[in-house]
C-alpha positions as CSV (number, residue, x, y, z in Angstrom):
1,X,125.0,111.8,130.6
2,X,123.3,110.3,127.4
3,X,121.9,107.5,129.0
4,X,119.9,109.0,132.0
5,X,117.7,111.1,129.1
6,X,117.0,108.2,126.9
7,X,115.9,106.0,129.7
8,X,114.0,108.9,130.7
9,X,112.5,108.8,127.2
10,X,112.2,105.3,127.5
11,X,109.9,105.5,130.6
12,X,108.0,108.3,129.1
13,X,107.2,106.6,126.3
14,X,105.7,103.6,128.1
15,X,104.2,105.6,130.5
16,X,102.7,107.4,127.4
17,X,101.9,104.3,126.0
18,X,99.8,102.3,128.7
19,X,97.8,105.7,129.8
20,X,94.1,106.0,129.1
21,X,94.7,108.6,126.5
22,X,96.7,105.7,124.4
23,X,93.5,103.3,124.4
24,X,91.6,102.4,121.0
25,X,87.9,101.2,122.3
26,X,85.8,100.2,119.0
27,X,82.0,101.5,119.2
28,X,79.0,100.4,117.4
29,X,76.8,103.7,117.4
30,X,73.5,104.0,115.9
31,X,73.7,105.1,112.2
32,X,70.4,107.5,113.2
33,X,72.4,109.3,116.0
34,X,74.2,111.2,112.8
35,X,71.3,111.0,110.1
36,X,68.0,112.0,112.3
37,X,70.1,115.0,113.5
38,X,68.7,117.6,111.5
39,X,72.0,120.0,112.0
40,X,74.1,117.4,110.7
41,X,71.1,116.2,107.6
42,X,71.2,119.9,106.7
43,X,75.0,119.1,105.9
44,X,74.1,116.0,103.7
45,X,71.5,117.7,101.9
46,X,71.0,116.4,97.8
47,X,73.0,113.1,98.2
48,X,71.1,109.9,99.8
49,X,72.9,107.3,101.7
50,X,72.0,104.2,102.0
51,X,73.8,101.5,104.7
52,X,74.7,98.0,104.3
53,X,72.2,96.4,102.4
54,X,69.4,98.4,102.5
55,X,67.2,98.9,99.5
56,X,67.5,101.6,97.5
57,X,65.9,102.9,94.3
58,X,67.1,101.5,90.9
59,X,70.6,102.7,89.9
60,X,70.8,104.4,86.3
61,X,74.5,105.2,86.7
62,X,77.4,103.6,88.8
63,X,80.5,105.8,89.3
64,X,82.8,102.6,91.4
65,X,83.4,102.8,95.2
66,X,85.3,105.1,97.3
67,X,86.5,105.2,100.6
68,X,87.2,107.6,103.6
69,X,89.5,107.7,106.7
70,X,88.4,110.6,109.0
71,X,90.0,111.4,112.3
72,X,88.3,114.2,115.0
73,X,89.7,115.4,117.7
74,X,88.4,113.5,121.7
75,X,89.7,115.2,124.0
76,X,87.5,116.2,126.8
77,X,84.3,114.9,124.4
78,X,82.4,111.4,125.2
79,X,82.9,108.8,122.8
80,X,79.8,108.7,122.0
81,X,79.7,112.6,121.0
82,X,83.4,112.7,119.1
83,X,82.0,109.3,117.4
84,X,79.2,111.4,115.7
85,X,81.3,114.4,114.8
86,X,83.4,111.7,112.8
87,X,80.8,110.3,111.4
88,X,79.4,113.1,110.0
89,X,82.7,114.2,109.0
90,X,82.9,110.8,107.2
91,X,79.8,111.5,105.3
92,X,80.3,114.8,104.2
93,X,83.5,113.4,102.6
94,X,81.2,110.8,100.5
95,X,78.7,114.0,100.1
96,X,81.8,116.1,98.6
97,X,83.1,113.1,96.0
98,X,79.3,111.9,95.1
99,X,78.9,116.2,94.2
100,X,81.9,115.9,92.4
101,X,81.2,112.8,90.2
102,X,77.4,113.9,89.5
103,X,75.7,110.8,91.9
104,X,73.1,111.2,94.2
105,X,73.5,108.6,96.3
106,X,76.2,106.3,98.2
107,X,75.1,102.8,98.9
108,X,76.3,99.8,100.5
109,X,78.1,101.5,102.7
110,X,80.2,100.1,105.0
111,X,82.4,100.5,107.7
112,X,85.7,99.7,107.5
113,X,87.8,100.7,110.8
114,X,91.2,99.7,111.0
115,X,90.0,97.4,107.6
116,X,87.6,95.6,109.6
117,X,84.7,95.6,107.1
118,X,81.6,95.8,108.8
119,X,78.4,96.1,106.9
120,X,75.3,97.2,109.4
121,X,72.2,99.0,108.0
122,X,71.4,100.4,111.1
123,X,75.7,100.8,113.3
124,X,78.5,102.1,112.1
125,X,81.9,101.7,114.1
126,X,84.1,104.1,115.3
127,X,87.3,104.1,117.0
128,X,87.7,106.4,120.3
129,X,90.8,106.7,122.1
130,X,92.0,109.6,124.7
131,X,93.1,112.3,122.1
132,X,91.2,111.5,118.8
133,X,88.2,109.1,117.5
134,X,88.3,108.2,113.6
135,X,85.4,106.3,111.5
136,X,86.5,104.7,108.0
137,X,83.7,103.9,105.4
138,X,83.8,102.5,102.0
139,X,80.4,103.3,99.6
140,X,79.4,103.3,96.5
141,X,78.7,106.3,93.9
142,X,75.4,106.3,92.0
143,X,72.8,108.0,90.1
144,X,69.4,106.6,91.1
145,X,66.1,106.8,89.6
């Protein structure tokens, strides 16, 4: 009787396993999409961020680099949509640690899906599936002029 339910399982599982809500499809969204949304820049507020290598004003203080691993919930959103509520989940991470460490900025920020390091001044990735998209950055906590 054992073995009809685990080849049951078995089946499940791979069914599971090959359905659209298993996939993992990496994006390359527009870093704007999040900061040009003045609902999500309202959430940012005090703390600068500054992608890639984009230039930035003199640094006074360095506080090292830190690094984030946020995962939203997809279901029933577009990538494109659950993409941007990660990413500004992302941020708001770096917002909370630069607060806590006295910087006001994060820069060279890169993303780092699945430690793929990707540094973009103007994409950052994400990774969608079925049931949940997550975005990974790693940045860099400063004091600037």
């Amino acid at each position: 009787m054992r073995a009809p339910i685990t080849i049951a399982l078995i089946l499940v599982s791979l069914a599971w396993s090959s359905s659209p809500l298993a996939r993992d499809t990496r994006h390359h969204f527009p870093i704007s999409d999040v900061m040009d949304n003045p609902e999500y820049a309202a959430q940012l507020d005090g703390v600068s961020f500054y992608f890639g290598e984009q230039p930035h004003p003199a640094v006074v203080k360095t506080f090292g680099k830190d690094r984030t691993n946020k995962k939203t919930n997809a279901f029933n959103k577009s990538d494109e949509e659950a993409c941007q509520w990660v990413m500004l989940s992302a941020l708001k991470q770096l917002k909370l640690r630069a607060d806590d460490l006295g910087a006001n900025a994060v820069i060279n920020i890169i993303s780092n899906y699945k430690n793929d390091q990707k540094s973009s001044e103007t994409e950052y990735t994400c990774g969608a599936g079925g049931l949940m998209a997550g975005v990974a950055l790693i940045g860099e906590f400063v004091v600037t002029e």
